[in-house]
N, C-alpha and C positions, 0 to 999 in steps of 0.2 A: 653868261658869256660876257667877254669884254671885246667891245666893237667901238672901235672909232666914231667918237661924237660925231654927229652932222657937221657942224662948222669947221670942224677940221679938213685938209688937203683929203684925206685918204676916205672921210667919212662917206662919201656919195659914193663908194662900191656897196659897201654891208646894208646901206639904206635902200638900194635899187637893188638888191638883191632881196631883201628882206619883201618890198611890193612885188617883186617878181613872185616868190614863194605865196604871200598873202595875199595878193588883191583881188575881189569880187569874193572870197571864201571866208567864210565863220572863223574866229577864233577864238579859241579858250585855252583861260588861263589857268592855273593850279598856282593860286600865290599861298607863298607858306608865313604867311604872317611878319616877314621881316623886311627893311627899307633898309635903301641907300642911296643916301645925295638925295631924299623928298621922293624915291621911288620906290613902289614896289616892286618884292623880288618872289620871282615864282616862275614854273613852266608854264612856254603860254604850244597850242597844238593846233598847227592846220589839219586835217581831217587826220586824225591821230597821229602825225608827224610832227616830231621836235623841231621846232623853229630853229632854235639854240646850236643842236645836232645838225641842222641841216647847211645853217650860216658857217662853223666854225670848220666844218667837211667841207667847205670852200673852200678854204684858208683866208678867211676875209674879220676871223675874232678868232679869240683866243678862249681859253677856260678860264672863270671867273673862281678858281677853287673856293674861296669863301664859301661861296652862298650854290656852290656845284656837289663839292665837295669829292669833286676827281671825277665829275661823272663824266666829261669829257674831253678826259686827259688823251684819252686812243683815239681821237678825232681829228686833234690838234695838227697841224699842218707846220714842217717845219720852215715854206715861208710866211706863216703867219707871226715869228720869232720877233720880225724888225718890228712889229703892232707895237704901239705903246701898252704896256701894261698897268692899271691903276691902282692906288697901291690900298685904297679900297679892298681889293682882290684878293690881297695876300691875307693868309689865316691868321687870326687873332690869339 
């Protein structure tokens, strides 16, 4: 997913949204072995729930196609449009 950094204007939605989803609950991740920006990239699941899935079904990120690979293209919200996109994101 691509969600507005923290330090950005818009980043304090997707992050307050993301401990609303999270907080006090286990999470796991399913990382596939690949990094971007010193990060790794993988599904991470609150009690078998897409984080990912659940944030960009807000309208609050976008699909990271890269490292999604469309998987949540049908989620996508069309005012999640104005999000900056990172060009990380786009496929290689």
């Amino acid at each position: 997913m691509a969600a507005p950094e923290q330090e950005n204007l818009a980043g304090g939605k997707p992050l307050s949204s993301l401990k609303t989803v999270c907080e006090g609950q286990p999470v796991r991740c399913d990382l596939d072995g690949s990094k971007t920006r010193g990060r790794d990239v993988g599904i991470c699941y609150v009690n078998d729930a897409d984080i990912g899935a659940a944030v960009i079904d807000k309208g609050l990120a976008r699909d990271c196609t890269r490292f999604s690979g469309g998987r949540y293209a049908g989620l996508e919200k069309p005012e999640a449009r104005h999000l900056a996109f990172p060009g990380y994101c786009s496929p290689r």
